[in-house]
SEZA-619686 format. One record per residue (C-alpha): residue in three letters; x, z, y. Coordinates in pm, whole numbers, plus 50000, padded with zeros to 5 digits. Example, Ala and Ser with C-alpha at 12.3 -4.5 7.8 and 13.67 -1.06 7.14 Angstrom:
<rs>
Ala512305078049550Ser513675071449894
</rs>
This chain:
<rs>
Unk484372679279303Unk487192698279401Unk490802694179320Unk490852731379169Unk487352724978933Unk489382693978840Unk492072709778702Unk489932734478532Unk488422707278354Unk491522687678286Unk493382720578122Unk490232728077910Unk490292695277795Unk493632698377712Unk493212727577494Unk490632717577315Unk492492685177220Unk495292714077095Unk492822731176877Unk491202699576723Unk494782686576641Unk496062725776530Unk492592724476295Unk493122686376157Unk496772674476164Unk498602677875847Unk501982704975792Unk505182690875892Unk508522695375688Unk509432719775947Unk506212738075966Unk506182736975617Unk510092754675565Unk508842778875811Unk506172787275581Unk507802790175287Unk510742804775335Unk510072829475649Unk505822833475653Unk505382835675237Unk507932857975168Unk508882893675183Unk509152907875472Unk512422918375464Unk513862880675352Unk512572870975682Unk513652890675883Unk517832888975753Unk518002855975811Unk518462836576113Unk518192794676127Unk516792767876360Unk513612769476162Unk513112805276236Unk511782814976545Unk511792845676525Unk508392861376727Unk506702830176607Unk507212839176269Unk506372877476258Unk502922862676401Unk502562835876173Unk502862863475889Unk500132883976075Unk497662859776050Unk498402843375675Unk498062884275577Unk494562885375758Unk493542852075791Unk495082831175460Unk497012799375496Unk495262767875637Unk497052751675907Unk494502764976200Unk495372800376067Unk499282794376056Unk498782775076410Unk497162800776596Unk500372817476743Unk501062782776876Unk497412780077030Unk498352812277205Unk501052802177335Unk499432770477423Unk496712794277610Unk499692814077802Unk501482782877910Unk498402760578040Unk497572790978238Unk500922795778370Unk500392762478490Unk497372763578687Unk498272796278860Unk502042786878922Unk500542746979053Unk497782764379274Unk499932787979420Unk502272767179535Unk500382734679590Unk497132747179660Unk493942727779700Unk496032695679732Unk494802662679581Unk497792659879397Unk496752696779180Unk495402677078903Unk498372652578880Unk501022678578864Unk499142695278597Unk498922664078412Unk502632655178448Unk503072692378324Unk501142690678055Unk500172661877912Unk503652650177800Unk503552634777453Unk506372654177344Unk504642685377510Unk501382677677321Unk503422676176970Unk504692708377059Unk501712729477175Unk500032720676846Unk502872722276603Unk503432758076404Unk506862760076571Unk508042788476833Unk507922764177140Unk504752766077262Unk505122801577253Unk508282801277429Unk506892776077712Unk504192797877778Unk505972831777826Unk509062815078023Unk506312796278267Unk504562833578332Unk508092844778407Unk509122816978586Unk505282823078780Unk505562863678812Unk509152867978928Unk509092839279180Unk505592854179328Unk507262891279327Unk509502876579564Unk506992876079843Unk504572905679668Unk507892925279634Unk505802939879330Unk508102954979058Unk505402957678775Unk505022919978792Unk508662917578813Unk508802940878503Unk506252920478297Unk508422889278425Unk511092902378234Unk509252908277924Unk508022877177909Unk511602863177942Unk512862883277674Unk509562874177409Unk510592834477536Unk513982839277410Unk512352859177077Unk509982830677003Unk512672800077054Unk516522806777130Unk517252774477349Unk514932791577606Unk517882812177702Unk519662786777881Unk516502781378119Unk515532818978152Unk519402825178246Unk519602797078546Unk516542809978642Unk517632847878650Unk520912829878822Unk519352817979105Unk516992845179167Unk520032869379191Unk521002858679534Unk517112854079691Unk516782892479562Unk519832907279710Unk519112891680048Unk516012910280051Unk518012942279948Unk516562940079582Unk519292933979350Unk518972964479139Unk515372960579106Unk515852924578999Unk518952943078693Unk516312966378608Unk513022949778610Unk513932916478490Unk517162916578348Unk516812945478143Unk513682938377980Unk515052897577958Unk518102911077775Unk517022939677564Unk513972925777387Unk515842896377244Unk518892917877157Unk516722943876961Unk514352911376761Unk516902887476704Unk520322910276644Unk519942917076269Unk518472880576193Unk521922868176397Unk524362884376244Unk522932870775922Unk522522838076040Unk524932806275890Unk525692792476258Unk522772765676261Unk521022772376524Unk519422741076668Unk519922704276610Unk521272680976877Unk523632647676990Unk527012639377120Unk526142627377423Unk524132637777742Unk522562598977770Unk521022603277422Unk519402634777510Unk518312616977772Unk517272584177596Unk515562614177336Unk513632627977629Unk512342589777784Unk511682578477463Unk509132606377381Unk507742609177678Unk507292572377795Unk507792547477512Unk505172559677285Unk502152539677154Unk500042524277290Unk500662524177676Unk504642530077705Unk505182506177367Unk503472478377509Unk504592483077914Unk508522486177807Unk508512461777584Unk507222436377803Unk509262449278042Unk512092441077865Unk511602410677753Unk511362396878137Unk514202420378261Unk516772427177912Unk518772460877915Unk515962475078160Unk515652506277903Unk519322512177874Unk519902511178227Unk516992536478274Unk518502559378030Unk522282552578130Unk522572547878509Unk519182553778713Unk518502587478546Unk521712601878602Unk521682588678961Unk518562604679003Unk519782637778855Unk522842638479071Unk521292635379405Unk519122662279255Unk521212686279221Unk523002677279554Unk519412681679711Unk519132717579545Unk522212729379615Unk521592724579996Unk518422738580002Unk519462768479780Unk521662777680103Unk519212774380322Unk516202793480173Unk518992819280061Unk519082826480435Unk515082820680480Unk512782799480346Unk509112797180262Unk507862802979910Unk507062770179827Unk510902756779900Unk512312781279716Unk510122776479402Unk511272735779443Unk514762750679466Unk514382775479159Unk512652742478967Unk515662720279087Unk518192741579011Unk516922756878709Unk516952717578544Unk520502711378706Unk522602743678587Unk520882736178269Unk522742707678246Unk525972718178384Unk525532747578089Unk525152719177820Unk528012705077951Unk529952737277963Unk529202748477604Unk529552713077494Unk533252715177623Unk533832748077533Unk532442749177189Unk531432716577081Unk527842723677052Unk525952692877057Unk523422684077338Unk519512690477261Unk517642668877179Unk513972658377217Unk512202695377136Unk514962715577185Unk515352703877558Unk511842704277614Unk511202729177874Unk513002701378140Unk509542679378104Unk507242704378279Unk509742718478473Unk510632682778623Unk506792677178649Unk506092702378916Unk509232696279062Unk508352661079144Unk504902667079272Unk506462697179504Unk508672674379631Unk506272651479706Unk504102680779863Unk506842690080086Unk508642658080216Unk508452655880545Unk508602611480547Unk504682599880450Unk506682567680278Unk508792587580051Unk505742614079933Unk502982584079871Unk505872567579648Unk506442597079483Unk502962600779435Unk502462567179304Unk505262574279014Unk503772603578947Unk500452583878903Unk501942554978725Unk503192578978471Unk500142602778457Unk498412570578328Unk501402560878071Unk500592599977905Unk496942592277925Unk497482556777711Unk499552577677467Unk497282608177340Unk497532610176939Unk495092634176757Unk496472621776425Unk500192624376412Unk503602637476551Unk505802614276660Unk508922632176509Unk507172636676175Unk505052603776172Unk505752601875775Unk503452631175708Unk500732619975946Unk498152624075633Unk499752642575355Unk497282666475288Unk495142643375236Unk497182625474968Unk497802658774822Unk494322664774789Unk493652630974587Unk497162637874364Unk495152668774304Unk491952648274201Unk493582622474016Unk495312648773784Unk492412666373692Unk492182661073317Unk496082656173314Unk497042693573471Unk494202708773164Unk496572698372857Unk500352704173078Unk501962709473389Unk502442679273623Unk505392669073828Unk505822652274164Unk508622641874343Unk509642617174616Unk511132610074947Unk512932639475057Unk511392646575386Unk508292650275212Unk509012677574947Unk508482712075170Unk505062697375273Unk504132689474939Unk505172727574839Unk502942738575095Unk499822722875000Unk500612732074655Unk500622768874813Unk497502757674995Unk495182745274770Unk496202767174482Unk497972741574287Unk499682764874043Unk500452738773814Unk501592715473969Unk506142715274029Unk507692700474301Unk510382689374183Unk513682680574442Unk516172650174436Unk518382672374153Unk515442678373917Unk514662642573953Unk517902633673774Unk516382650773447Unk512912647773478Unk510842622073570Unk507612628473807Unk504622620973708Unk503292616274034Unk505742599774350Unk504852609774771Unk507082580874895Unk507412572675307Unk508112544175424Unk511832545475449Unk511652544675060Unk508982519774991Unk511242498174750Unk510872525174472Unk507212515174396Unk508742484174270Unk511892492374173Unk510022523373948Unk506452504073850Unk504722524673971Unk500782522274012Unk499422531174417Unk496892555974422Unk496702554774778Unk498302546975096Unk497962561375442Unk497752534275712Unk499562559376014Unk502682566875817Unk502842542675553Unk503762566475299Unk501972561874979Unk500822581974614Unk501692568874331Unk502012574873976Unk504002562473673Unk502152533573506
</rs>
């Protein structure tokens, strides 16, 4: 079988595994606050207010389909599965065209693709699969206009940039680099204005028209983040490669024989690795600047897009103290370094250096492999089965909810998720009651994770029933 039917196969397998998760997995606290206050709302409340939990084009087609569709999680998912649909595509056509038939197709695609972190976030109701897929057709269709010198693609490049930037904000930062370093590759070729008008216009004005009003409304909070570039980092590793069951159980061997192994990952062979990264981009920028074949200067537009990246966290970190990303919100770098590595590997001229960069590719194509979940996220582990504890809250009230309204309450993380399945299975009398109400009224029912599993003593409560994946439990008052 052929390296191209391969990948085929491997992409269709990975969409499927999106949909079955999309149709089964429970809402998340963020999916949830999306919901309820941008998706089940007016329109017009939506659209004057701007936050980290509203992404904007995600949102508007969330609200499509709940008008058309109602509000399961599939239905409220599906802009994600598109998304998820534009960016495996992207993928495959941006992989084949610069690696062609190789061996190594499938194994970038995997690296690309089959991320944990990824995963999470092409299944989650969130605006970053969205944004991953339009920014990798933009990345794809403005690299390939290059050689095509085709200013329709170049046009739809830059619509897809701007829609990126619609559906998740942090995408900017990547789009720009990426705009960045094509500015130079166009003007040698006596293209610049076609490059302003075709890609930058389109990149610029779509977001400014979508997201202006929700902006100027917004209360600063855009995205979540750290102090420091090594914990983005150790947020990045730690998704990606120390997740159950392979990465758990390989690093923590690991460490036991060799102690400090992960920190010195995260803190000194990472940004070693970065830093002779971006002195390897920055001298082949010059060169393909001059001339240079389309597959060096997409490992150069990869390279460099990752490294000014950094150098813009860095600058805006400096400038105005905004924090580093963090896990999702620096999540295009994990595909992006993917197909960076396995070009690299493609082009090195030294056999030695491609088969080990082959074999690290491999190592960790197996690590993802170990790690596929189909029942929780690993950022929202506590709600890994919350519907279905909803659902028997909902049974074991039955007679109770006939003669007066019940009351639930619990661990804070949990409330929006219990909201929305009170909005989803038509729970109207059931209240939800927050960590204020709670000082005045006393649930009837508790949702407690595990970071607050004392309270079932501490309270008397009686366990209904516990979910083994999070550990969080229902309960009621004795």
């Amino acid at each position: 079988m052929d390296s191209k039917r391969v990948s085929i196969w491997l992409l269709c397998a990975v969409f499927a595994l999106c949909i079955y998760r999309a149709a089964t997995q429970s809402f998340t606290i963020d999916e949830s606050f999306t919901f309820l206050h941008y998706v089940d709302v007016k329109l017009g409340d939506a659209l004057v207010d701007y936050s980290a939990n509203n992404h904007v084009l995600q949102t508007l087609l969330m609200r499509v389909f709940r008008g058309v569709l109602g509000r399961s999680e599939i239905v409220l998912r599906i802009p994600t599965l598109i998304g998820t649909l534009l960016f495996l595509t992207a993928t495959y056509r941006i992989a084949v065209a610069s690696l062609g038939p190789r061996r190594i197709l499938p194994l970038a695609l995997l690296l690309m693709t089959l991320n944990p972190l990824v995963l999470d976030l092409l299944v989650a109701a969130r605006g970053y699969a969205l944004a991953l897929g339009l920014s990798w057709w933009s990345f794809y269709l403005s690299w390939e206009a290059l050689e095509l010198k085709s200013p329709t693609r170049l046009w739809v490049a830059g619509i897809c940039a701007g829609l990126a930037i619609t559906a998740n904000l942090v995408f900017v930062i990547p789009l720009a680099m990426w705009g960045l370093l094509l500015l130079p590759l166009y003007t040698r070729r006596e293209r610049f204005w076609q490059l302003i008008d075709s890609f930058a216009g389109p990149a610029i004005v779509i977001p400014f028209v979508l997201l202006l009003i929700p902006l100027l409304k917004s209360s600063g909070q855009f995205y979540f983040g750290v102090a420091t570039l090594a914990e983005t980092t150790g947020s990045l590793l730690g998704e990606s490669l120390r997740q159950p069951h392979g990465g758990t159980f390989l690093f923590d061997r690991l460490d036991g024989l060799i102690p400090g192994l992960w920190t010195a990952l995260v803190e000194r062979v990472i940004p070693v690795a970065f830093f002779a990264i971006a002195i390897t981009a920055l001298l082949l920028f010059v060169r393909v600047v001059r001339d240079g074949d389309p597959q060096t200067i997409l490992l150069v537009l990869v390279l460099g897009t990752m490294t000014l990246s950094v150098g813009c966290w860095a600058i805006l970190h400096r400038i105005s103290g905004m924090v580093y990303p963090m896990t999702r919100t620096a999540v295009y770098m994990l595909p992006l370094a993917g197909l960076g590595w396995l070009l690299a590997a493609a082009l090195m001229r030294w056999r030695a250096a491609s088969i080990t960069l082959v074999s690290a590719a491999s190592l960790i194509g197996v690590l993802y492999v170990t790690e596929l979940r189909t029942g929780y996220f690993s950022e929202w582990r506590s709600e890994a089965n919350i519907k279905n504890l909803m659902r028997q809250l909902a049974t074991d009230a039955r007679d109770l909810h006939k003669t007066r309204p019940v009351t639930a309450g619990g661990t804070w993380d949990l409330e929006y998720s219990m909201r929305y399945y009170r909005v989803r299975y038509r729970l109207g009398w059931l209240a939800v009651l927050d960590a204020e109400e709670r000082k005045t009224i006393v649930p009837d029912y508790y949702v407690i994770g595990p970071s607050e599993a004392e309270l079932v003593r501490t309270l008397g409560l009686k366990i209904i029933a516990r979910d083994d994946v999070s550990g969080t439990v229902l309960a009621r008052r004795s």
